[in-house]
VOBATI-597766 format. One line per 10 residues: number of its first residue (from 0); for each residue x, y, z of N, C-alpha, C, O. Coordinates in nm, 2 decimals, decimal comma. Layout:
# residues N
NUM	X:Y:Z:X:Y:Z:X:Y:Z:X:Y:Z ~ ...
***
This chain:
# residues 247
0	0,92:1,94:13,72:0,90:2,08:13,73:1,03:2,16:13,75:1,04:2,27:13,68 ~ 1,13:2,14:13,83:1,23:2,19:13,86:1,32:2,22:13,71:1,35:2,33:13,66 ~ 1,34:2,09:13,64:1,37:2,11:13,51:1,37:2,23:13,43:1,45:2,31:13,38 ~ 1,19:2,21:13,44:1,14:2,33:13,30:1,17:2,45:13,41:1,18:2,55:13,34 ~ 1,18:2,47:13,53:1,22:2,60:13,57:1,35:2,66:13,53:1,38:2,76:13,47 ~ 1,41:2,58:13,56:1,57:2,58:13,48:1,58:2,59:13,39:1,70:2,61:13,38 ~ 1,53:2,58:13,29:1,52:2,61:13,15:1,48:2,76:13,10:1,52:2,84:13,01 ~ 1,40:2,77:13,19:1,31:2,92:13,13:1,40:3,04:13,23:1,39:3,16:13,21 ~ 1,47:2,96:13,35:1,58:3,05:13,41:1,70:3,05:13,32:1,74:3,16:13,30 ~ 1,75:2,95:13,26:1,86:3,01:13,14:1,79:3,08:13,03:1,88:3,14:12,96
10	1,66:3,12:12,97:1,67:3,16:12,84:1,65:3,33:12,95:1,71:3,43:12,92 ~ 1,57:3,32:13,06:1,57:3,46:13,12:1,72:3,52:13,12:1,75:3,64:13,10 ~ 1,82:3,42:13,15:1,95:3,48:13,14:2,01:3,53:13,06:2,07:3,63:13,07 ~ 1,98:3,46:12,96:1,99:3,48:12,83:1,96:3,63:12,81:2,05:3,71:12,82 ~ 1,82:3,67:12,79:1,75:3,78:12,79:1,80:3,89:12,82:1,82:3,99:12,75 ~ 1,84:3,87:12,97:1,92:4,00:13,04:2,03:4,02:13,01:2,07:4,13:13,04 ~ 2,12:3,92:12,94:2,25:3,94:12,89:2,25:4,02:12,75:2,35:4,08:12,70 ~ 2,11:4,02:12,67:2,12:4,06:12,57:2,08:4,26:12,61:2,13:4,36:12,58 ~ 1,97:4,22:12,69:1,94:4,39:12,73:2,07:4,46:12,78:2,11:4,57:12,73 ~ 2,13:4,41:12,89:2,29:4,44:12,92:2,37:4,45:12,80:2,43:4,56:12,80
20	2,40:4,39:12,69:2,46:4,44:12,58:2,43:4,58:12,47:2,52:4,65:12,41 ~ 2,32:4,60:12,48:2,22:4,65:12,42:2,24:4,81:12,52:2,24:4,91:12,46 ~ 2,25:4,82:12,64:2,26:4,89:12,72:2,40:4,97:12,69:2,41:5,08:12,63 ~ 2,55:4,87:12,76:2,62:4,92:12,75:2,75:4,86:12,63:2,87:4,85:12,65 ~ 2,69:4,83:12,55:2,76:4,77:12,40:2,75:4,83:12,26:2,82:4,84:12,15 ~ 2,63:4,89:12,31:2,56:4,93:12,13:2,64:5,05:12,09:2,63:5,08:11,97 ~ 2,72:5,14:12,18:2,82:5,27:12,10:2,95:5,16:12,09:3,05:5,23:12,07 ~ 2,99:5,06:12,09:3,08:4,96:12,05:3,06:4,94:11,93:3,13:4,97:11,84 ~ 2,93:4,86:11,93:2,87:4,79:11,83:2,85:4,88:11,69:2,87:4,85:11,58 ~ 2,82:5,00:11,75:2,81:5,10:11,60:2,92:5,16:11,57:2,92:5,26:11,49
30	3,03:5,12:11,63:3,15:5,19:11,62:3,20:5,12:11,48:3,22:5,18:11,37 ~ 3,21:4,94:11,52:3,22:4,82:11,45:3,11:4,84:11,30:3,18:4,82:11,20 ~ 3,02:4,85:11,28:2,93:4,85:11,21:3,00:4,96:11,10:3,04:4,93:10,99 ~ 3,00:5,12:11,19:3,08:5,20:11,07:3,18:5,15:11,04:3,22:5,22:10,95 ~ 3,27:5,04:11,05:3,38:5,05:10,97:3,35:4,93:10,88:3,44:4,90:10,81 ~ 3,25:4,86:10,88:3,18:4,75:10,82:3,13:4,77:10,71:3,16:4,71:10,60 ~ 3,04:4,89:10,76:2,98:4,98:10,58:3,09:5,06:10,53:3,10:5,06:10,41 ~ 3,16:5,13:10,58:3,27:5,16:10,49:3,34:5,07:10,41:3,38:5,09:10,29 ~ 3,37:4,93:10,52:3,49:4,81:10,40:3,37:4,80:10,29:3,40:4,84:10,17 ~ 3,27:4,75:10,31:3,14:4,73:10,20:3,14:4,81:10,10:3,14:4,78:9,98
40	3,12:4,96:10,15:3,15:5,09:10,09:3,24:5,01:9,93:3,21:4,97:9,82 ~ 3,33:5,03:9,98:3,46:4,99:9,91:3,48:4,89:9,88:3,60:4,87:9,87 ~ 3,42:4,81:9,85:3,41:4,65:9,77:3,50:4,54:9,86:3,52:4,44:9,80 ~ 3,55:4,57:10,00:3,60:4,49:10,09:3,55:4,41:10,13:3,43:4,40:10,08 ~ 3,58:4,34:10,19:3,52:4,23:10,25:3,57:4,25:10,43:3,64:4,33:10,48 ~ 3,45:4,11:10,52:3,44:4,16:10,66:3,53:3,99:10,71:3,48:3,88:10,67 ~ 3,64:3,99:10,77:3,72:3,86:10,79:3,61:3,85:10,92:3,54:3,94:10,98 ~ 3,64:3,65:10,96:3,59:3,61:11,10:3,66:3,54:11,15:3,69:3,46:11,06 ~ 3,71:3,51:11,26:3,82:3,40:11,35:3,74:3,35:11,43:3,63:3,40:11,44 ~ 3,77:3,25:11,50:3,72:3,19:11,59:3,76:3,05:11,63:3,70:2,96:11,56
50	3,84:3,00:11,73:3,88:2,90:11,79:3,75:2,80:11,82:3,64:2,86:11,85 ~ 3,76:2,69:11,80:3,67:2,59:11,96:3,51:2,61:11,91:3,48:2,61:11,79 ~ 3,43:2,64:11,99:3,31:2,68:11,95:3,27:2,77:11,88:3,17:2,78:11,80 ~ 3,40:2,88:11,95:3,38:3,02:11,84:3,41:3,05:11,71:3,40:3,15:11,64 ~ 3,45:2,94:11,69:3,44:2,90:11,50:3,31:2,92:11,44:3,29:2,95:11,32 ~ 3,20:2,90:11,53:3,04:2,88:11,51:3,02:3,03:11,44:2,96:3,06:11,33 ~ 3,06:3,09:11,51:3,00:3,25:11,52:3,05:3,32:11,39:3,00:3,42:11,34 ~ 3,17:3,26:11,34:3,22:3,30:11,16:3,13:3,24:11,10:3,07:3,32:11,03 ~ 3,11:3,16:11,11:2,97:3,07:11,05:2,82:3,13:11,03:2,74:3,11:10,94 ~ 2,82:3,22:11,15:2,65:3,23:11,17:2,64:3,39:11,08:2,53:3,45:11,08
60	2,73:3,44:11,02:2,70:3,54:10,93:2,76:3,52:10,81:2,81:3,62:10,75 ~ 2,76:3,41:10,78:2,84:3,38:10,61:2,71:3,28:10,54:2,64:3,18:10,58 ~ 2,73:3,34:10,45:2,64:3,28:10,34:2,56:3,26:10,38:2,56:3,13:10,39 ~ 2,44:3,30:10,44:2,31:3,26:10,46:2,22:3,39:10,43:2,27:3,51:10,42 ~ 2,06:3,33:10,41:1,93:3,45:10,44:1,93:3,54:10,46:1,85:3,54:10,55 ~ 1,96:3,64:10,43:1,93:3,79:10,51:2,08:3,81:10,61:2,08:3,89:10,70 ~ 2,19:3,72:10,55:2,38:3,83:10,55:2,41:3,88:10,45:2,38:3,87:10,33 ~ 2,52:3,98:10,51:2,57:4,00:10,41:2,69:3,90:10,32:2,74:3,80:10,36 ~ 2,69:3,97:10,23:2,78:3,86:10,14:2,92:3,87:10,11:2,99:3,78:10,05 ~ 2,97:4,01:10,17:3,11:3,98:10,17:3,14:4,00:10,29:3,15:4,11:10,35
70	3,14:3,85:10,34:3,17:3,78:10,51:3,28:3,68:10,44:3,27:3,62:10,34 ~ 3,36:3,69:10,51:3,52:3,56:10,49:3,51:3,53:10,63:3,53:3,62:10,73 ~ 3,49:3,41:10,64:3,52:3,36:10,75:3,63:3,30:10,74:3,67:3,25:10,63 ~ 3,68:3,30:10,84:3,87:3,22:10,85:3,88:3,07:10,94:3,94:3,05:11,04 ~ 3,80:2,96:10,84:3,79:2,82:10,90:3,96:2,75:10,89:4,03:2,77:10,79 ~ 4,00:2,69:10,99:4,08:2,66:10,98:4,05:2,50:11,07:4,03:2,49:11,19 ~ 4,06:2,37:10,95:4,01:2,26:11,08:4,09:2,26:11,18:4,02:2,22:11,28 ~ 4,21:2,28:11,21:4,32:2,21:11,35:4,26:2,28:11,46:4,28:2,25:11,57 ~ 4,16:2,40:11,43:4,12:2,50:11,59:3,99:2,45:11,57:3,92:2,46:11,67 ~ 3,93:2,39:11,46:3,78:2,35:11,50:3,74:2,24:11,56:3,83:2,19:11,61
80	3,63:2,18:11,57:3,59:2,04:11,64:3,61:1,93:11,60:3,68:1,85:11,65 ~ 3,55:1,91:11,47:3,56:1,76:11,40:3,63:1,69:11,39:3,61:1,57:11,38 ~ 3,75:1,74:11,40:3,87:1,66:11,37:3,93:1,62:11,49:4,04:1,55:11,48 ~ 3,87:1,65:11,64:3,92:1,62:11,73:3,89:1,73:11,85:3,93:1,84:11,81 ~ 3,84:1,74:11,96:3,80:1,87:12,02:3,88:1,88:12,11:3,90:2,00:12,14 ~ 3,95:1,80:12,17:4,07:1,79:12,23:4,22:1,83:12,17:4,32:1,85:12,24 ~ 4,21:1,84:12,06:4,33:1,82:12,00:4,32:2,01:11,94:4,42:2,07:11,93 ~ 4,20:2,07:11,92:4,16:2,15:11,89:4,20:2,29:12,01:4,22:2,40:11,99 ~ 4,18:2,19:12,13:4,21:2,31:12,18:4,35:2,32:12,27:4,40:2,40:12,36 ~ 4,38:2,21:12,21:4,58:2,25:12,23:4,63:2,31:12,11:4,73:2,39:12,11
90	4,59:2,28:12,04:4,63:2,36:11,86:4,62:2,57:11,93:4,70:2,66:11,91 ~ 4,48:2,57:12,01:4,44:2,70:12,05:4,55:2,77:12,09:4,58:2,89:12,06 ~ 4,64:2,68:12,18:4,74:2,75:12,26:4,87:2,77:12,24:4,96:2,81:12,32 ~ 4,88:2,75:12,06:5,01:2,72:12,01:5,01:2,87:11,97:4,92:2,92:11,92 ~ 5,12:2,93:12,01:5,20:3,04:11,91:5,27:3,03:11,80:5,37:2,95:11,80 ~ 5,24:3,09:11,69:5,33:3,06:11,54:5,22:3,04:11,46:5,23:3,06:11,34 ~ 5,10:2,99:11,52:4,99:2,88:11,37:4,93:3,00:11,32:4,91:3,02:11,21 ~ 4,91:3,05:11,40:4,76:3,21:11,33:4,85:3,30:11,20:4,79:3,39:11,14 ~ 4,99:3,27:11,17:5,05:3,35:11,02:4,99:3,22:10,95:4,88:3,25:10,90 ~ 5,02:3,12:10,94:5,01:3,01:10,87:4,85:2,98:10,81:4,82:2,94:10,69
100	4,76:3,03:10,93:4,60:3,04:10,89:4,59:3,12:10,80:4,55:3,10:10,69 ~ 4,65:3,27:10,86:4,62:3,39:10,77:4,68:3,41:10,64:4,65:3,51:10,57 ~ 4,77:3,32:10,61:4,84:3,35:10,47:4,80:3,25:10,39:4,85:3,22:10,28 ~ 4,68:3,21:10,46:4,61:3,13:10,35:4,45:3,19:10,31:4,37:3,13:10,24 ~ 4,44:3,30:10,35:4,37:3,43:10,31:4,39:3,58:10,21:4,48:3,65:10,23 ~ 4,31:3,59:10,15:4,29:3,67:10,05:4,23:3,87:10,15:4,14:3,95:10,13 ~ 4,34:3,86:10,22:4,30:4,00:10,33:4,37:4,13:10,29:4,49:4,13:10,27 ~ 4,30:4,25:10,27:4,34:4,36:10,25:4,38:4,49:10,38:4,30:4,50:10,47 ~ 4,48:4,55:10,37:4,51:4,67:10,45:4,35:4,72:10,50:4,26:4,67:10,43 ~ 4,30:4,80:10,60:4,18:4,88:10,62:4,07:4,78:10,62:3,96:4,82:10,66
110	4,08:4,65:10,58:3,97:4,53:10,66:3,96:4,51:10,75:4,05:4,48:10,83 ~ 3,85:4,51:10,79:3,79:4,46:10,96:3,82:4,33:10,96:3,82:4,27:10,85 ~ 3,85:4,27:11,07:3,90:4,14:11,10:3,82:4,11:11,27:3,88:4,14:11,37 ~ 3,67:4,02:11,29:3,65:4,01:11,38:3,71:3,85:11,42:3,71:3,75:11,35 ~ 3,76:3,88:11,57:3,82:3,77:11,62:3,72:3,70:11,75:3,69:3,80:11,80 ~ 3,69:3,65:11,79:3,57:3,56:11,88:3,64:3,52:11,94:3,68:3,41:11,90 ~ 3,68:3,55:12,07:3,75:3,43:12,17:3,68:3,47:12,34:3,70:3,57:12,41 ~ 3,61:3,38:12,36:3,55:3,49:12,52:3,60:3,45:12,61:3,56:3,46:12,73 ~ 3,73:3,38:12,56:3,89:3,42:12,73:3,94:3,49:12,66:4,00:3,57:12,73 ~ 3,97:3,52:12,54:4,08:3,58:12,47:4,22:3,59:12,58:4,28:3,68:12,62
120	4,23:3,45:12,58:4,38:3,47:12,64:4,50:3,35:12,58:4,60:3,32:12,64 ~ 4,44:3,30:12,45:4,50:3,16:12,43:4,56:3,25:12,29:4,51:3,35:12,24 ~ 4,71:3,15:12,25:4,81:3,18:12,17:4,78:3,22:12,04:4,84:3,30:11,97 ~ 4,63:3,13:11,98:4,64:3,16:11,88:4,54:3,27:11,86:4,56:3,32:11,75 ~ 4,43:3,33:11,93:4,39:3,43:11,91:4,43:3,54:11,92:4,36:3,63:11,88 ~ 4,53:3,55:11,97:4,60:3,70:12,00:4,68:3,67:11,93:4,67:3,75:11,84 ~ 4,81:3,57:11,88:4,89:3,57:11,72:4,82:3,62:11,62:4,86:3,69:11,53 ~ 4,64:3,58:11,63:4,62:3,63:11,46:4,60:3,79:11,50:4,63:3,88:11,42 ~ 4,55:3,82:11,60:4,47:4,00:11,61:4,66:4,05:11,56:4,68:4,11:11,46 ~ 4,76:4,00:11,64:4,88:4,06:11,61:4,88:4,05:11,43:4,87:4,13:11,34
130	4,90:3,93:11,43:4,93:3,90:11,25:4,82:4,02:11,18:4,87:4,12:11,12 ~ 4,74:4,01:11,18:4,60:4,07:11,16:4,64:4,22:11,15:4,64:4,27:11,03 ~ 4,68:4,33:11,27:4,74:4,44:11,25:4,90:4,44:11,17:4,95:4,55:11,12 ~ 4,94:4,34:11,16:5,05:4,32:11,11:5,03:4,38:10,96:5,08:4,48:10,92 ~ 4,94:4,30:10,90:4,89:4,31:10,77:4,81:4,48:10,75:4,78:4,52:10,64 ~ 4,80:4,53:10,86:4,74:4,61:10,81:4,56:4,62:10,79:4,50:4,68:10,71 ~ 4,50:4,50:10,93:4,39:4,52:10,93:4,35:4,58:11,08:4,42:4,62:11,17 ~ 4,22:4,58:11,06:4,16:4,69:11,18:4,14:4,56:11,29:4,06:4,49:11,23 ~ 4,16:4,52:11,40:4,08:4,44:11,47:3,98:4,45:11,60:3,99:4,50:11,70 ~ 3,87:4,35:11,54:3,78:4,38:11,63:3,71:4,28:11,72:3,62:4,21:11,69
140	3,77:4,29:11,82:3,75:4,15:11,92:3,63:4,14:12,06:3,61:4,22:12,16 ~ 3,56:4,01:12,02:3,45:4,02:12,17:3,49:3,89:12,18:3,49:3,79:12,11 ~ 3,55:3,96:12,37:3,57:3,90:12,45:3,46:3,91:12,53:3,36:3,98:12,50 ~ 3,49:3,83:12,66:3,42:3,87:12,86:3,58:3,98:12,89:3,69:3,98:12,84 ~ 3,50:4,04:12,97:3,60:4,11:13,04:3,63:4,06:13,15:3,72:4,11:13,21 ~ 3,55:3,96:13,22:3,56:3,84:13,32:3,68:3,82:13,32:3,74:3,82:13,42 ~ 3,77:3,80:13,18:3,96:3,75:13,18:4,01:3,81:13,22:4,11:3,78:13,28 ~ 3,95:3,95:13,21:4,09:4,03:13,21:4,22:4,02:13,29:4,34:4,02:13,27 ~ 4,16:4,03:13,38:4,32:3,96:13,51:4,37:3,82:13,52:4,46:3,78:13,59 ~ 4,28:3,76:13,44:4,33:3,61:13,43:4,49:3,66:13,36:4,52:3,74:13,28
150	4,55:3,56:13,42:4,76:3,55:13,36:4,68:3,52:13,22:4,57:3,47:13,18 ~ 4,81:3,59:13,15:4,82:3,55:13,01:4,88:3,45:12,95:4,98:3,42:13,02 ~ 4,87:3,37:12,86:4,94:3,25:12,79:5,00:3,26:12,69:5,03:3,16:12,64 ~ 5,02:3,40:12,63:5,07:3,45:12,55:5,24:3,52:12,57:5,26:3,61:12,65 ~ 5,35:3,46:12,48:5,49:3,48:12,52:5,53:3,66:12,60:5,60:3,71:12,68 ~ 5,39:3,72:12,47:5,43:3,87:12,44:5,33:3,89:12,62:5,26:3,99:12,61 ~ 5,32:3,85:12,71:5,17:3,93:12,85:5,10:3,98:12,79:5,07:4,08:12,85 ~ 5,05:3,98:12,66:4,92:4,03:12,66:4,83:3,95:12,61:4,85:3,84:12,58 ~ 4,69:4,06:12,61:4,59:3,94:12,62:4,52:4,02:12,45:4,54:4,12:12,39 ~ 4,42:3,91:12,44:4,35:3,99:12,31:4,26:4,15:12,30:4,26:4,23:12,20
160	4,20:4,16:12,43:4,20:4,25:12,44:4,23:4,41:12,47:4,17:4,51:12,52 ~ 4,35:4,37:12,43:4,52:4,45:12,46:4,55:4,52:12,35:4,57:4,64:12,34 ~ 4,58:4,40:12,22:4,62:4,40:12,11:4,49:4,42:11,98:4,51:4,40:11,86 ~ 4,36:4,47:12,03:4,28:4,47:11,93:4,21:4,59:11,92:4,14:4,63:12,01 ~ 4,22:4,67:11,82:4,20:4,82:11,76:4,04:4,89:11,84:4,03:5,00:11,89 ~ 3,94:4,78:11,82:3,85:4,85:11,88:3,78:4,69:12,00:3,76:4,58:11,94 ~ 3,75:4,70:12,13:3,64:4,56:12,18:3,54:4,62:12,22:3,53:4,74:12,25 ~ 3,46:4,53:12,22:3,33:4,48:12,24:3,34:4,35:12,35:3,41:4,25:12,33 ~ 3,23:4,37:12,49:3,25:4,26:12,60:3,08:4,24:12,61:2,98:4,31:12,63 ~ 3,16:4,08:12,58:3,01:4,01:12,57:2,93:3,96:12,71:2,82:3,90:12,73
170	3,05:4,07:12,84:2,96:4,07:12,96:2,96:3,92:13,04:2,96:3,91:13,17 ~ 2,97:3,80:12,96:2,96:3,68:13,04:3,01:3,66:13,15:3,11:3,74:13,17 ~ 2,99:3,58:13,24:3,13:3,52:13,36:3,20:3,43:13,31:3,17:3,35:13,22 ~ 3,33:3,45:13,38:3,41:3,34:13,40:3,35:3,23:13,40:3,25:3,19:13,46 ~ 3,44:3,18:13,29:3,38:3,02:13,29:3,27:2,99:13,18:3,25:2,88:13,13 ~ 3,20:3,10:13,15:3,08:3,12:13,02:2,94:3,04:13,08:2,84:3,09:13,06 ~ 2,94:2,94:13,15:2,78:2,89:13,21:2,78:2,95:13,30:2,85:2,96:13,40 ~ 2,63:3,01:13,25:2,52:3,08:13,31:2,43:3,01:13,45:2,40:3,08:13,54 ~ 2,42:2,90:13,45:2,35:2,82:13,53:2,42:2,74:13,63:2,50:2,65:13,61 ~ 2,36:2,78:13,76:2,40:2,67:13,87:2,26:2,54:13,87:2,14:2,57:13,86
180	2,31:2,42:13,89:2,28:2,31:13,93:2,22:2,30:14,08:2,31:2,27:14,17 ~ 2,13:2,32:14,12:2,08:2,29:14,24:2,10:2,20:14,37:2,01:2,11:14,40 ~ 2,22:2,20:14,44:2,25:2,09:14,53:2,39:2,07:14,48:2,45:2,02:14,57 ~ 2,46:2,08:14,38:2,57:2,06:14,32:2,65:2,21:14,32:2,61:2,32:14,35 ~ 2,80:2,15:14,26:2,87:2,26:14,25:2,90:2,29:14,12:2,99:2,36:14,09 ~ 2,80:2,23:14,03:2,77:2,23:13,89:2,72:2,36:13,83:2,62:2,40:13,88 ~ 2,78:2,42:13,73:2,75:2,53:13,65:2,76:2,43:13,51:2,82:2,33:13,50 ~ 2,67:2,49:13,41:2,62:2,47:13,28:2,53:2,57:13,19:2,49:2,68:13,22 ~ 2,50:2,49:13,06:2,43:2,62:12,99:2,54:2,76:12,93:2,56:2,87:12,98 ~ 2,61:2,72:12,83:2,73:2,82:12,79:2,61:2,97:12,76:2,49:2,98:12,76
190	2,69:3,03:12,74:2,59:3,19:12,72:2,69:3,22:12,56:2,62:3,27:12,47 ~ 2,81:3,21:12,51:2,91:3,29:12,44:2,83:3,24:12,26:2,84:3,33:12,18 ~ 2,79:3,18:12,24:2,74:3,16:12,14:2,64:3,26:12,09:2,66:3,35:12,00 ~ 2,52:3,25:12,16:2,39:3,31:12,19:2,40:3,44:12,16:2,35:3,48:12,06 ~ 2,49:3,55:12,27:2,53:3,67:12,26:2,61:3,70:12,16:2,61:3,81:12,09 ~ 2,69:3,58:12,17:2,78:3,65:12,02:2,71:3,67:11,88:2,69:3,79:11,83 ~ 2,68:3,56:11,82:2,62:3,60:11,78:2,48:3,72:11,76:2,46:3,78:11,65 ~ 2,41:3,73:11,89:2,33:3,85:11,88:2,43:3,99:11,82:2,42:4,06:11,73 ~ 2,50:3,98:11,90:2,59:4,10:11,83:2,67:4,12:11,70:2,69:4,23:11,65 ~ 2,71:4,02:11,67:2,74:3,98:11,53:2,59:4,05:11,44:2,59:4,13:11,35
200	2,48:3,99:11,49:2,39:4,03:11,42:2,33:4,18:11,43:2,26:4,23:11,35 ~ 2,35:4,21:11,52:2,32:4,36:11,57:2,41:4,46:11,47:2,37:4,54:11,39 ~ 2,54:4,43:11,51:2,63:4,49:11,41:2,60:4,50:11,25:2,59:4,61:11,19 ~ 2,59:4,36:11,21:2,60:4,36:11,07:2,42:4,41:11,03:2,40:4,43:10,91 ~ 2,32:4,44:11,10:2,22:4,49:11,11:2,26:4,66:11,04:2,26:4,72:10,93 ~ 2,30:4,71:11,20:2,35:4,87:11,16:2,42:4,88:11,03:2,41:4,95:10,94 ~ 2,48:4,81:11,04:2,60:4,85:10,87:2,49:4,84:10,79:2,45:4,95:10,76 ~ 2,42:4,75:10,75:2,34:4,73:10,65:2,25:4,89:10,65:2,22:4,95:10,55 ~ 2,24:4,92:10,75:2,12:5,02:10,73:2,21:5,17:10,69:2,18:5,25:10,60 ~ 2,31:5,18:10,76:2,42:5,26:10,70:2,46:5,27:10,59:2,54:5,37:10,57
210	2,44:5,17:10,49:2,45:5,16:10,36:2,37:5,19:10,29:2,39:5,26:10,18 ~ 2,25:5,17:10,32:2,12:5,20:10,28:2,09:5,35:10,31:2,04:5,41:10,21 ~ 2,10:5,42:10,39:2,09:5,57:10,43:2,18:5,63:10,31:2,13:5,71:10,23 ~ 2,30:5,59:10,28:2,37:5,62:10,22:2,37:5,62:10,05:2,46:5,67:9,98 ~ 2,29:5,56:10,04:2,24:5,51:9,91:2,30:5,41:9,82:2,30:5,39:9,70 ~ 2,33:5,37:9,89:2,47:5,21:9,85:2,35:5,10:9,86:2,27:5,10:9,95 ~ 2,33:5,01:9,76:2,25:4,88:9,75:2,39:4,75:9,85:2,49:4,70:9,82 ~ 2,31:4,74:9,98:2,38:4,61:10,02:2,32:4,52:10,00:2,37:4,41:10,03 ~ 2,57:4,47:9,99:2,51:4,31:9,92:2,44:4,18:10,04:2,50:4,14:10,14 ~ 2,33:4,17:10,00:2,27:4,08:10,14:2,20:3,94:10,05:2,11:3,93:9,96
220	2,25:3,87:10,11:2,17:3,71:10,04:2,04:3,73:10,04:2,00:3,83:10,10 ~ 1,94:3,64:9,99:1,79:3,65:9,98:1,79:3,50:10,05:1,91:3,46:10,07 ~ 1,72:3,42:10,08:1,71:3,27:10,09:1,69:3,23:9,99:1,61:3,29:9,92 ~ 1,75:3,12:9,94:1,74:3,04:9,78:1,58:2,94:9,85:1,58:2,82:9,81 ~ 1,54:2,96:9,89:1,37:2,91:9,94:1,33:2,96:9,90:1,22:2,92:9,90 ~ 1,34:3,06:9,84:1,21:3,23:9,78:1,15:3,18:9,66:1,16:3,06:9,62 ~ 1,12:3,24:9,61:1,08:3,26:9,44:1,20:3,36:9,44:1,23:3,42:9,54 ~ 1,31:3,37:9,30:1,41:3,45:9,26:1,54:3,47:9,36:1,65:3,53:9,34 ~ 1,50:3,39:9,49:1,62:3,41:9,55:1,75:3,37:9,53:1,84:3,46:9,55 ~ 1,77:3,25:9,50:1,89:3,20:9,43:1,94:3,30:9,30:2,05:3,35:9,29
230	1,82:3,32:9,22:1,87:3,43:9,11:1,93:3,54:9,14:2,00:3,61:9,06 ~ 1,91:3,58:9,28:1,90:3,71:9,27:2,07:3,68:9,34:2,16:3,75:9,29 ~ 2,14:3,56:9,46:2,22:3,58:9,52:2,34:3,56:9,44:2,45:3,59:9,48 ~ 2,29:3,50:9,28:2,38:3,45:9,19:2,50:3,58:9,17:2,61:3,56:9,14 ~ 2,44:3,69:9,19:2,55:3,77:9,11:2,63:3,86:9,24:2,72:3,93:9,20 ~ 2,61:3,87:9,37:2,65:3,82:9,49:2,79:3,70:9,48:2,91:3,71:9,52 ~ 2,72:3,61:9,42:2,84:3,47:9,43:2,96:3,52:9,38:3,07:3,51:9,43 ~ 2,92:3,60:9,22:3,04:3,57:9,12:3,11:3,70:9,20:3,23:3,69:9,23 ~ 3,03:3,81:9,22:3,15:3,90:9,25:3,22:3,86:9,33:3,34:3,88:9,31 ~ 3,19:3,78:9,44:3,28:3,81:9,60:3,35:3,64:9,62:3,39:3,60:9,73
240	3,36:3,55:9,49:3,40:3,38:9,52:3,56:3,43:9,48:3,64:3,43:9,57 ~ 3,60:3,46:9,34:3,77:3,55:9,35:3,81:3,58:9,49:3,93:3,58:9,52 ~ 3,73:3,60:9,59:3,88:3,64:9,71:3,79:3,59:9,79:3,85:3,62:9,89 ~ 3,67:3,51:9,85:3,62:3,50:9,97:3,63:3,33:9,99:3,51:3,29:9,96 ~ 3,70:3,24:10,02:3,79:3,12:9,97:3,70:3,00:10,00:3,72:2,89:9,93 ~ 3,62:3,01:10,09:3,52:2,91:10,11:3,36:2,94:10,01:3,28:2,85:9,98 ~ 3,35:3,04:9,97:3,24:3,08:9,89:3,19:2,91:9,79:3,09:2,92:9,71
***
């Protein structure tokens, strides 16, 4: 019994972290969204970063059901898991790698570029928001604001959310688990995924509908499960596979 209480105490956590976002996030979130339907506007595309787990969250709005379709996520294996999760997140803390990621990208001036890091205090996510404005993109970073006084590990003292044009705080604690262990000095149950994503989707939600007010047809996948779905994402593919590299 203790178990299932704990369980239904993290999704409650869960819950309130999303009402709390939704509270004091959503004039962020639509800040992000207008500049989303404008790159769309304009046949742009929306870049995604993400170290460690937060590689997930470039993932959870690319190519799928009901996204939109010009999402570039920015996979890069030495920051992701597979190849080693350990090794992954010393790669995180290197300065220099995030030009090296990014110049292996197809990115335009006036692109949004969201960056996912919820310490945002490791080398390579603040190299790319720098590289990122370098280029001439907009950046838009959800962090915890839980870091903010955490020392920086970056050469330049700053932290990502320093160096990034508009943020968004995903509210979590220090440390990202939500749950204490009973009798222990155990915390568990990450929250940064869950939320990020909600917002991710909240965001790319508003744009879409901003498009739509506007009388702009967004480009949004169908599921290839449908009847015509596949047909319909075909012409989706061809425009946006020329610059979106994983397509």
């Amino acid at each position: 019994m203790a178990g299932q209480k704990a369980g239904k105490q993290y999704a409650e956590k869960v819950i309130s972290h999303i009402h709390e976002i939704i509270e004091k996030e959503s004039a962020a979130i639509d800040k992000a969204a207008d500049k989303v339907a404008a790159t769309i506007a304009r046949d742009g595309l929306v870049h995604l970063f993400g170290c460690g787990h937060s590689h997930m969250l470039a993932e959870e709005v690319f190519y799928r059901a009901g996204g939109l379709a010009a999402i570039q996520p920015i996979l890069d294996t030495a920051v992701m898991l597979h190849e080693g999760a350990v090794k992954s997140s010393m790669v995180e803390r290197m300065e220099g790698y995030a030009a090296h990621i990014l110049n292996n990208y197809d990115v335009k001036p006036g692109e949004p570029i969201i960056i996912l890091s919820n310490s945002g205090v490791n080398g390579v996510p603040v190299d790319m928001a720098m590289e990122a404005k370098a280029k001439g993109l907009y950046v838009i970073a959800i962090v915890s604001s839980a870091y903010y006084e955490d020392a920086p590990r970056h050469s330049s003292s700053r932290k990502l959310y320093e160096v990034a044009d508009l943020v968004i705080d995903n509210h979590l604690p220090h440390g990202d688990a939500l749950m204490e262990v009973a009798g222990t000095d155990i915390r568990m149950s990450p929250g940064s995924t869950v939320i990020g994503a909600t917002i991710l989707n909240m965001m790319m939600t508003m744009a879409v509908c901003k498009l739509a007010e506007q009388g702009i047809e967004p480009p949004v996948f169908r599921s290839g499960n449908v009847p015509g779905g596949f047909e319909q994402n075909l012409k989706y593919i061809e425009k946006y596979r020329k610059r979106i590299k994983h397509l």
